[in-house]
VEXDREN-2710 file (C-alpha; in Angstrom, 1 decimal):
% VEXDREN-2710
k/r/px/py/pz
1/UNK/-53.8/-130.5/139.3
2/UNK/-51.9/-131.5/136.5
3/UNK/-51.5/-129.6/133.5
4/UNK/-54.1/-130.5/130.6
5/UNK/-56.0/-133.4/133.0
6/UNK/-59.3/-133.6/133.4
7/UNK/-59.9/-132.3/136.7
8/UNK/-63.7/-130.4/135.8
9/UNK/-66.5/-129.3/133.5
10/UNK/-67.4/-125.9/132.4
11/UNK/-71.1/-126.2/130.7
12/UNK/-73.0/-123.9/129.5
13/UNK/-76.3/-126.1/128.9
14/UNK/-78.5/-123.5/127.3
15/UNK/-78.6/-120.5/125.0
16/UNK/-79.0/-116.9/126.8
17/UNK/-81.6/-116.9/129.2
18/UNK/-81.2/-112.7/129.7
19/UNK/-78.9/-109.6/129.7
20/UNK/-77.2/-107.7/131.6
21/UNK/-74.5/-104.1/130.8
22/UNK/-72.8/-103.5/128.0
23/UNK/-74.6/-104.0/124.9
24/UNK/-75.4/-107.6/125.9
25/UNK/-75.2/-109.9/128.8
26/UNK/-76.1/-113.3/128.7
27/UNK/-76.9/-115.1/132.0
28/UNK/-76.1/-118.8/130.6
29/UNK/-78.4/-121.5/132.2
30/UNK/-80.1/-124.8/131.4
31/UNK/-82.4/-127.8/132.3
32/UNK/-81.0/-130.9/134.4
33/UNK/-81.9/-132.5/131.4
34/UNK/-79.3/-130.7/129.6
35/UNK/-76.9/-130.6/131.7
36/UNK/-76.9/-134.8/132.0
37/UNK/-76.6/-134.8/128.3
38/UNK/-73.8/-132.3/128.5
39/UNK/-71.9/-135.1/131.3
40/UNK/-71.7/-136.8/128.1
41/UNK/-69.5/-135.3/126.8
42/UNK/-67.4/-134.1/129.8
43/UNK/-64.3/-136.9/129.1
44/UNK/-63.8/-134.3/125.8
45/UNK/-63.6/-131.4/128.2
46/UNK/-60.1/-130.0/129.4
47/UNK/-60.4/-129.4/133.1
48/UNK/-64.0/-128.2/133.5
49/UNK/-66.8/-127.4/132.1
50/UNK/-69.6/-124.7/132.8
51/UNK/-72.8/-126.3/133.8
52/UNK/-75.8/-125.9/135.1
53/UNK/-77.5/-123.8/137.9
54/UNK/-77.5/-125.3/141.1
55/UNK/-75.2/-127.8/140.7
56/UNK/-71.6/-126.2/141.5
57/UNK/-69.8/-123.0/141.8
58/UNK/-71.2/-119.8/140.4
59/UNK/-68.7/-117.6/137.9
60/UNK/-69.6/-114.1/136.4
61/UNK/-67.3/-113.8/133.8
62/UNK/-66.9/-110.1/133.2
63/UNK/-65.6/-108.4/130.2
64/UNK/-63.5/-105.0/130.9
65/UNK/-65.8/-101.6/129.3
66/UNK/-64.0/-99.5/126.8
67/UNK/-60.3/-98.4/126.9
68/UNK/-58.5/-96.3/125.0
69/UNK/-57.0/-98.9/123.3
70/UNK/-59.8/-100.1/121.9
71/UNK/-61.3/-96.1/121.4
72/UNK/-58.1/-95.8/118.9
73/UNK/-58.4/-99.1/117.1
74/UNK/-62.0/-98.9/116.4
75/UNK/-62.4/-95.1/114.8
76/UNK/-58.2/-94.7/114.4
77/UNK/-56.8/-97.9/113.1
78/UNK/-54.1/-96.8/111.1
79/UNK/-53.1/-94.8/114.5
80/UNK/-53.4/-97.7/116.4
81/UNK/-51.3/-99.6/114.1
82/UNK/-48.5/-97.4/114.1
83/UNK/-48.8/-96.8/117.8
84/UNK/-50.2/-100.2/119.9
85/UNK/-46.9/-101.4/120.9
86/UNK/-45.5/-97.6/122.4
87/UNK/-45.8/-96.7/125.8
88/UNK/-48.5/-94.6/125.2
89/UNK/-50.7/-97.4/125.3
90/UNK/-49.2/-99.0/128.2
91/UNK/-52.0/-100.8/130.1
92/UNK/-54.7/-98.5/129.1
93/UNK/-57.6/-96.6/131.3
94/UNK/-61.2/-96.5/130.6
95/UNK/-62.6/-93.6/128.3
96/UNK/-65.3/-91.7/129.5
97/UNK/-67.4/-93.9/127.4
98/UNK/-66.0/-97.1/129.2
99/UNK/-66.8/-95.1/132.5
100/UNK/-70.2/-94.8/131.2
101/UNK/-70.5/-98.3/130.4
102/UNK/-69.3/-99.5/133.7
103/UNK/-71.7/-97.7/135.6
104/UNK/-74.4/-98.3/134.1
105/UNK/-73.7/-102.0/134.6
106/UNK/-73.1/-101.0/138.4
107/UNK/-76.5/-99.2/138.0
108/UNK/-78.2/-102.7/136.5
109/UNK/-76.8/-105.2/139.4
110/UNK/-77.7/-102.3/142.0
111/UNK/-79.9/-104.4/144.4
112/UNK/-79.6/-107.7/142.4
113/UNK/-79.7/-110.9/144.0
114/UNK/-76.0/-111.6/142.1
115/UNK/-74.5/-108.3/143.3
116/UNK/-75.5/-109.2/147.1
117/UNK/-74.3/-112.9/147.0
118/UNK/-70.9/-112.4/145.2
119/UNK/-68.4/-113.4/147.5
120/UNK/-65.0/-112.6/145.9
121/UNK/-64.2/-110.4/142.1
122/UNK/-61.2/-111.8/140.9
123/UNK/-59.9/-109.1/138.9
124/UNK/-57.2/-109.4/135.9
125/UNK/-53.9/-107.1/137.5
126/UNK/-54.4/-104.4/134.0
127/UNK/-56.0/-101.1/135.1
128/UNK/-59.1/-101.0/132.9
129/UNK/-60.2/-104.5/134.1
130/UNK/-59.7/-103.3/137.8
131/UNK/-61.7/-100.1/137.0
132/UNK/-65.1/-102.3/135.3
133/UNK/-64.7/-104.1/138.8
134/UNK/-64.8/-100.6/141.0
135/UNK/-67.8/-100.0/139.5
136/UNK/-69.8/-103.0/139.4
137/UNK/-69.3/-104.6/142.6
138/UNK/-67.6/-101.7/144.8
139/UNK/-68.7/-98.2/143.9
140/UNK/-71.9/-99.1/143.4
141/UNK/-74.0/-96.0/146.4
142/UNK/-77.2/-98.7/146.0
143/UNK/-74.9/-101.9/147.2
144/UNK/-74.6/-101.9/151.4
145/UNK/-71.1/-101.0/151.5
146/UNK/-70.0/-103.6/154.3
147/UNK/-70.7/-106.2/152.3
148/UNK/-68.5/-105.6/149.8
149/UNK/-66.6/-108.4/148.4
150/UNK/-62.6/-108.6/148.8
151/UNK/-60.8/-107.9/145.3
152/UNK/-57.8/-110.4/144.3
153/UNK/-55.5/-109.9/141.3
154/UNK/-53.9/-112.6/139.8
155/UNK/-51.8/-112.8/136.0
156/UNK/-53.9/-115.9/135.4
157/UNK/-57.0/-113.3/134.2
158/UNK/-54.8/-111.0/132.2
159/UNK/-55.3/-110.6/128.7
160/UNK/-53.2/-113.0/126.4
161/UNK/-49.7/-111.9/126.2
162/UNK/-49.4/-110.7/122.0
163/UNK/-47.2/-107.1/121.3
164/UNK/-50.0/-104.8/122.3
165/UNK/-48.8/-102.8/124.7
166/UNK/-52.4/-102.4/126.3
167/UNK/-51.4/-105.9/127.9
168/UNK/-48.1/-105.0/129.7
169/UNK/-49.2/-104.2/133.3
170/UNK/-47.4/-101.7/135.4
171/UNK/-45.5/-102.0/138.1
172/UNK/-47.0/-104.4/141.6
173/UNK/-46.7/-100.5/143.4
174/UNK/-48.0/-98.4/141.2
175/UNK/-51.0/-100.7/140.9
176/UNK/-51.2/-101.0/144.8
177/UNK/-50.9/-97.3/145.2
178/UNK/-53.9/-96.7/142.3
179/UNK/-56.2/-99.1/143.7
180/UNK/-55.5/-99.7/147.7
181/UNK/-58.5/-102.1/148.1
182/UNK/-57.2/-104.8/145.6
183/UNK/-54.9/-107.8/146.9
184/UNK/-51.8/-107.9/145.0
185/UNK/-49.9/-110.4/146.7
186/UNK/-50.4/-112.9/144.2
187/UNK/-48.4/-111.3/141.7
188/UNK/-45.1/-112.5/142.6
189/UNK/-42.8/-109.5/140.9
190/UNK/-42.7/-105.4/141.0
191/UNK/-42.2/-105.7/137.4
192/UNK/-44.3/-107.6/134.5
193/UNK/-42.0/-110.2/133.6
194/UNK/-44.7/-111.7/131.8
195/UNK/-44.8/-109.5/129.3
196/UNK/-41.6/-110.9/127.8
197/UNK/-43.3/-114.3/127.6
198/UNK/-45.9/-114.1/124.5
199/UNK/-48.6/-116.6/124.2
200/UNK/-48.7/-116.0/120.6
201/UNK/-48.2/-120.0/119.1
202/UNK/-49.0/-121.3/116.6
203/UNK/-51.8/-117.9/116.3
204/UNK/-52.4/-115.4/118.4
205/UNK/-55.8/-116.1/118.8
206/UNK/-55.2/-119.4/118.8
207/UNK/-52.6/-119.6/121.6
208/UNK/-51.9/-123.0/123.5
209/UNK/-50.1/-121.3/126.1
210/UNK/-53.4/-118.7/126.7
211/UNK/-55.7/-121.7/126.5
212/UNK/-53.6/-123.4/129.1
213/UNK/-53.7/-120.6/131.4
214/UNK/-57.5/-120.4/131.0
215/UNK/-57.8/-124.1/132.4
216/UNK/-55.0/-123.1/135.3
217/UNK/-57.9/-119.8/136.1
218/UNK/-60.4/-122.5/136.4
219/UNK/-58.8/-124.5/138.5
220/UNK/-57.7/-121.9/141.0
221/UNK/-61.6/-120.7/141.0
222/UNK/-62.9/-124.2/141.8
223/UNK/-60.2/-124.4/144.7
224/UNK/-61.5/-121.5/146.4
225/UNK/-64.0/-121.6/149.1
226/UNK/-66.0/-118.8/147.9
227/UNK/-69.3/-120.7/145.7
228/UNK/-70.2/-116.9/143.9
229/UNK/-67.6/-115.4/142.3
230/UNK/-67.0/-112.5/139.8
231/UNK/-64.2/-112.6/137.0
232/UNK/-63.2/-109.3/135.5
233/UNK/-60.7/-109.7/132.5
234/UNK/-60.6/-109.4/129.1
235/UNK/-61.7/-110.9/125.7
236/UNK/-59.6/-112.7/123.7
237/UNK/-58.6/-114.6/127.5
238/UNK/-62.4/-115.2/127.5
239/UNK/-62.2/-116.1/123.7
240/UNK/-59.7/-118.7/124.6
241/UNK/-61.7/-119.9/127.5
242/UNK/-64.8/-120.7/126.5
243/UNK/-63.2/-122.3/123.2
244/UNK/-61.5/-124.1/125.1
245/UNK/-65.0/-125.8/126.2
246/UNK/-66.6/-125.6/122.6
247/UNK/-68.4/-122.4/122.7
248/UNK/-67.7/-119.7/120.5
249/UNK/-68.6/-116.6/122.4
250/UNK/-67.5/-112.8/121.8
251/UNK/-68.1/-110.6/124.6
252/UNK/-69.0/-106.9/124.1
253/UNK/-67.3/-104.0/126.4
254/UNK/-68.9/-104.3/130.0
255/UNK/-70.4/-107.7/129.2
256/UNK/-71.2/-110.2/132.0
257/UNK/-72.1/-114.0/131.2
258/UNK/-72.8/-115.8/134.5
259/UNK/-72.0/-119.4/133.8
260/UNK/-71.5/-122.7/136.3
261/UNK/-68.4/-124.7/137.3
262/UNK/-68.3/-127.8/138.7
263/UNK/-65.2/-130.4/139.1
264/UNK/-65.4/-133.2/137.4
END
């Protein structure tokens, strides 16, 4: 698809309709009604547009749980400050809080009608984002273990690129060695040379080139042939992404919004 056409909708036609880990977890939804007015307003949309249930392809966004990144910032800041771009923060691990948090969103889909129809988690290549995904839709004892969905990586979920060094992912094999049932292949190098590409302009949370790559993740969810699929990344991507689309949502640690994607 070409870059910034408008190729599909992303719609989310209704306020929260429920919860689900974390602190919150909105399952997004709406009326046909709805969603034909929100068709309206689709030739304003970028590439797609979250719609409505039944109508197209089926994405739980996910956000990563608590990392030790955000442990420091939020009870250390001046620590964090002087420290966030030193390798001691390098692509950060969950806390024992964040492990907490993940499984107990495991526990809440054990058995659910979304963690047995999921047919792919698209996971952002950082560790803490990899580790949410273990537990909700892999680790999960209650979840019948041959149906488990494949896991693919790809730098189009990573968090935007800023000087945080919680965002520079380690190396392909040292990420393929820690988590042996992930698919790395589509991360083309050993090394993140991403990292020396910041998506910073004109704001950091404001970033064209981390908007664009939200639109380029859509596109490369509504070209696969799985119609259920999980998204586990991060939250200022997810900031950017549903911006993108007119909706000014904040996720919480562990937070999943299932939404609806449809081409245009």
């Amino acid at each position: 698809l070409m870059r910034w056409a408008t190729a599909g909708v992303l719609c989310a036609a209704a306020a929260a309709a429920g919860w689900v880990g974390g602190a919150a977890a909105a399952v997004v939804g709406g009326s046909e009604e709805e969603c034909s007015a929100a068709e309206s307003q689709m030739a304003r949309a970028p590439r797609a547009v979250l719609f409505a249930p039944g109508r197209c392809k089926e994405i739980h966004f996910v956000r990563h749980a608590e990392a030790l990144h955000n442990l420091v910032a939020s009870e250390r800041p001046e620590e964090y400050h002087r420290d966030h771009q030193t390798e001691r923060f390098r692509d950060t691990a969950l806390t024992e809080e964040g492990h907490r948090q993940a499984s107990a969103l495991g526990a809440r889909l054990a058995g659910s009608k979304l963690l047995k129809e999921v047919e792919l988690v698209v996971v952002s290549p950082l560790s803490r984002a990899i580790e949410t995904a273990n537990y909700a839709f892999r680790a999960n004892a209650a979840y019948d273990q041959a149906r488990v969905p494949p896991f693919l990586a790809t730098e189009l979920a990573r968090e935007r690129v800023a000087d945080h060094a919680c965002d520079w992912r380690r190396p392909r094999s040292q990420l393929e060695e820690a988590f042996p049932y992930v698919d790395f292949s589509l991360l083309e190098h050993d090394e993140d040379v991403l990292w020396h590409e910041k998506e910073v302009h004109p704001d950091p949370y404001n970033s064209q080139a981390c908007t664009e790559r939200t639109h380029d993740l859509l596109d490369f969810l509504l070209e696969r042939p799985e119609q259920k699929i999980a998204v586990v990344a991060h939250w200022v991507l997810f900031r950017h992404l549903f911006a993108a689309h007119g909706q000014d949502i904040s996720f919480n640690n562990a937070e999943l919004r299932t939404m609806h994607v449809r081409k245009k």
